[in-house]
C-alpha positions as CSV (number, residue, x, y, z in Angstrom):
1,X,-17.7,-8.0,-43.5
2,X,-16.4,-6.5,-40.2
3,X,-15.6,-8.0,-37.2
4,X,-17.2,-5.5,-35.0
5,X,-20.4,-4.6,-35.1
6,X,-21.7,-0.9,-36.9
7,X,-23.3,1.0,-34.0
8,X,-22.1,1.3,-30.9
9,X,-23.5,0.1,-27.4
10,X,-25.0,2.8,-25.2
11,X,-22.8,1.8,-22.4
12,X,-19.4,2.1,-24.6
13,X,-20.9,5.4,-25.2
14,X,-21.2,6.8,-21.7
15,X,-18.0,5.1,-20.7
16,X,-16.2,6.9,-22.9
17,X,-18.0,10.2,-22.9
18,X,-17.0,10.0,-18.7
19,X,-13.9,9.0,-19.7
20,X,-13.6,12.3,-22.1
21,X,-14.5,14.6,-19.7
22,X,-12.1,13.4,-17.0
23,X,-9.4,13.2,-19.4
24,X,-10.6,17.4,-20.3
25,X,-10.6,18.4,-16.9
26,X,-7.4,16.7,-16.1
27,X,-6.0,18.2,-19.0
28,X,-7.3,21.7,-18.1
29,X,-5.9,21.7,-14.4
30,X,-2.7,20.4,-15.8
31,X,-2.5,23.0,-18.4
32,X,-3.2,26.0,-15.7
33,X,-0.8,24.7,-14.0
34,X,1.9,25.0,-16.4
35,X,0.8,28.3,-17.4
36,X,1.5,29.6,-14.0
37,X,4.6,27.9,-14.0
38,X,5.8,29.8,-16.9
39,X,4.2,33.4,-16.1
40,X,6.0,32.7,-12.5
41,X,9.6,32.2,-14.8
42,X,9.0,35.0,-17.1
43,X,8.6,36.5,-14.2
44,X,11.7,35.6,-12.3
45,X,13.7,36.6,-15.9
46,X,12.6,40.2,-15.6
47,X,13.2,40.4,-12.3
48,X,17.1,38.7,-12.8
49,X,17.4,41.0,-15.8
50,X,16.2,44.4,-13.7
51,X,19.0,43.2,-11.2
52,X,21.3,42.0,-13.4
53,X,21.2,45.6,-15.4
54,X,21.0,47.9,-11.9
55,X,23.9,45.7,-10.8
56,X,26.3,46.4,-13.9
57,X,25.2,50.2,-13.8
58,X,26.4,50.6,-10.1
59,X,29.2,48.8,-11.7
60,X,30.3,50.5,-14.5
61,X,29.8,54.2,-12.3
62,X,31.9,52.7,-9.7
63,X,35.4,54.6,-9.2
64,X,37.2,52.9,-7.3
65,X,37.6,48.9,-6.6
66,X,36.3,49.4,-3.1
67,X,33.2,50.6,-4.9
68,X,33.1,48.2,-7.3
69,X,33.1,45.3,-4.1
70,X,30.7,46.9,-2.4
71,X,28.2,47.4,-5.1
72,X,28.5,43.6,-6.5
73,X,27.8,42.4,-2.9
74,X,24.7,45.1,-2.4
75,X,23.2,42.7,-5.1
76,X,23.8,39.4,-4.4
77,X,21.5,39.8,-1.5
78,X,18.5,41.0,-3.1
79,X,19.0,38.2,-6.1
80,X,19.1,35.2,-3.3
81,X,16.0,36.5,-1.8
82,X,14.2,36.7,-5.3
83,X,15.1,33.4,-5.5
84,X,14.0,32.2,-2.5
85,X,10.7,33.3,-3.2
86,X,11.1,31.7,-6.5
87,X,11.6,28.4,-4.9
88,X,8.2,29.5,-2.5
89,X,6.2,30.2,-5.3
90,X,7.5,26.9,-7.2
91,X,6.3,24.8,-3.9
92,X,3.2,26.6,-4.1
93,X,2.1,26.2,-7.4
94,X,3.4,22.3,-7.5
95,X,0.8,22.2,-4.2
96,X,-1.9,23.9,-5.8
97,X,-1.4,21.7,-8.8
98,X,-1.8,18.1,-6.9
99,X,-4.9,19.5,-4.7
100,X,-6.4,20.8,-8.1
101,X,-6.0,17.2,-9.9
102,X,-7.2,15.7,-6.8
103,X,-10.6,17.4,-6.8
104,X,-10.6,17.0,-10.3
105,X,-10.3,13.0,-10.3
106,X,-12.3,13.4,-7.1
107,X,-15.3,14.5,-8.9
108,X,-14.7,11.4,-11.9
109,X,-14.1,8.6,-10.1
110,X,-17.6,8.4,-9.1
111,X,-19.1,8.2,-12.7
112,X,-16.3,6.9,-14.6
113,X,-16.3,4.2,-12.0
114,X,-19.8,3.4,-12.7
115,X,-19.9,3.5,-16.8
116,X,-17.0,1.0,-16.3
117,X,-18.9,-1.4,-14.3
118,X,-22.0,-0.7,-16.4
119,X,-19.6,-1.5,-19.6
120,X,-18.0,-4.5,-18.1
121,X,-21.5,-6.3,-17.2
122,X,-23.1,-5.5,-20.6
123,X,-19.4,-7.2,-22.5
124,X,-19.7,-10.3,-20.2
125,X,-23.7,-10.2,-21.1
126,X,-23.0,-10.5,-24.4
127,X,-20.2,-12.8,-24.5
128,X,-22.5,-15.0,-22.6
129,X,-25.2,-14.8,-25.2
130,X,-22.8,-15.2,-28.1
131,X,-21.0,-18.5,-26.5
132,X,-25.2,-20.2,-25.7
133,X,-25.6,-19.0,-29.3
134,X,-22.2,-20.8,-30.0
135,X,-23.0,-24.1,-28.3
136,X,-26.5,-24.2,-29.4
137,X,-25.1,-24.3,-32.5
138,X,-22.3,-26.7,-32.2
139,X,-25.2,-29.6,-30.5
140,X,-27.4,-28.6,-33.6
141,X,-24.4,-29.7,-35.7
142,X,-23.5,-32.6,-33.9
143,X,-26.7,-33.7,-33.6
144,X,-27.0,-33.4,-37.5
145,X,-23.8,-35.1,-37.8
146,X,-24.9,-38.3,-35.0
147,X,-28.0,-39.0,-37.1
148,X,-27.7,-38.0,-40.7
149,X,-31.3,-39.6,-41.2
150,X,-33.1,-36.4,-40.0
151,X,-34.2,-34.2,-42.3
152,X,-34.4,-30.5,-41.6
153,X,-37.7,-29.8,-42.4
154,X,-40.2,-32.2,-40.5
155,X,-37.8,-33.9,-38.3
156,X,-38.6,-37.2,-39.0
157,X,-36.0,-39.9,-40.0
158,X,-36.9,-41.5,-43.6
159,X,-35.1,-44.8,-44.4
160,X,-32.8,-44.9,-47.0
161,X,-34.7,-46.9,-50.2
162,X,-37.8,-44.3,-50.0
163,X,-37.8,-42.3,-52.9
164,X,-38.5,-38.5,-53.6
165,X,-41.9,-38.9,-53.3
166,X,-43.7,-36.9,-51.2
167,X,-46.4,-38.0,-49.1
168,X,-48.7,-36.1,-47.5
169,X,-49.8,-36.2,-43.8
170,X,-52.0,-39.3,-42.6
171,X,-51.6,-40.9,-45.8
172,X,-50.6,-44.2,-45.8
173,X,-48.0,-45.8,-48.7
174,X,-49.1,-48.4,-50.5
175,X,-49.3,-51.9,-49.0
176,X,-45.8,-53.4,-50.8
177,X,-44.2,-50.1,-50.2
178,X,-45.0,-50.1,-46.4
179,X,-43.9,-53.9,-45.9
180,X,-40.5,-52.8,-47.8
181,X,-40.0,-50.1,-45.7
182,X,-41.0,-52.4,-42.3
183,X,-38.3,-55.3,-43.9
184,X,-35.7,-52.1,-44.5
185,X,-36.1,-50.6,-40.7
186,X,-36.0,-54.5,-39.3
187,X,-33.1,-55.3,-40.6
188,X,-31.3,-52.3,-40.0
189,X,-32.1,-51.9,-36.3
């Protein structure tokens, strides 16, 4: 009914179970990644909100304008170095990230590698058996079809004019039948 057969070949198997756990361990190193991406912004948030608060204090106590100046430049200074080391940290992580998925394909290549070859030969094995199969069976049916005198079940070609009798093996037909059947296979050769 289906085109594909029920149970699946070992070597699909494997392939795919090596393909699984790459694809897991990819995904893992990809998702620590991003999580340290975003504890390093929620980090940098707190941080620009603690400055950002401290700055409008100083601010809002200053008296005079001179004050005021003075205490909005006092905090540009800190705010570029935060982030600076931001930036650092951003470089760091995305450097982290690429030697971590390195390693990880690193340590898959190997087998997945392998299961694919391993895969690969046993599909080209079996489309090799399935096209002999093929072509054994299209020269059985052309044979069939070149000499439609052969019967499937002894082999032997019968002339046309024998009846559905059934003879059995050694026996001879009787002597009018058998100079019939020489006449027939004379005149039709």
């Amino acid at each position: 009914m289906y085109p594909f057969p029920q149970t699946i070949a070992p070597a699909v198997k494997t392939h795919i179970d090596a393909q699984t756990a790459f694809l897991n361990d990819m995904s893992k190193s990809l998702f620590n990644s991003f999580q340290q991406m975003c504890d390093l912004n929620i980090q940098l948030v707190q941080t620009m909100l603690e400055e950002t608060t401290l700055a409008s204090k100083h601010v809002l106590s200053a008296d005079r304008q001179s004050e005021l100046l003075s205490a909005a430049t006092a905090r540009t200074q800190p705010a570029t170095e935060k982030l600076r080391a931001y930036q650092q940290h951003i470089a760091r992580l995305a450097a982290d990230a690429q030697v971590d998925l390195s390693r990880v394909t690193e340590q898959h290549v190997q087998n997945t590698t392998r299961t694919a070859r391993a895969l690969a030969d046993e599909v080209a094995r079996d489309a090799t058996e399935q096209t002999e199969r093929g072509l054994r069976a299209q020269q059985e049916t052309v044979r069939q079809f070149s000499d439609p005198f052969i019967r499937p079940g002894n082999g032997a070609a019968q002339p046309q004019g024998t009846s559905g009798q059934h003879m059995p093996a050694g026996a001879q037909p009787p002597a009018g039948q058998q100079q019939g059947g020489q006449q027939r296979s004379a005149t039709t050769h």
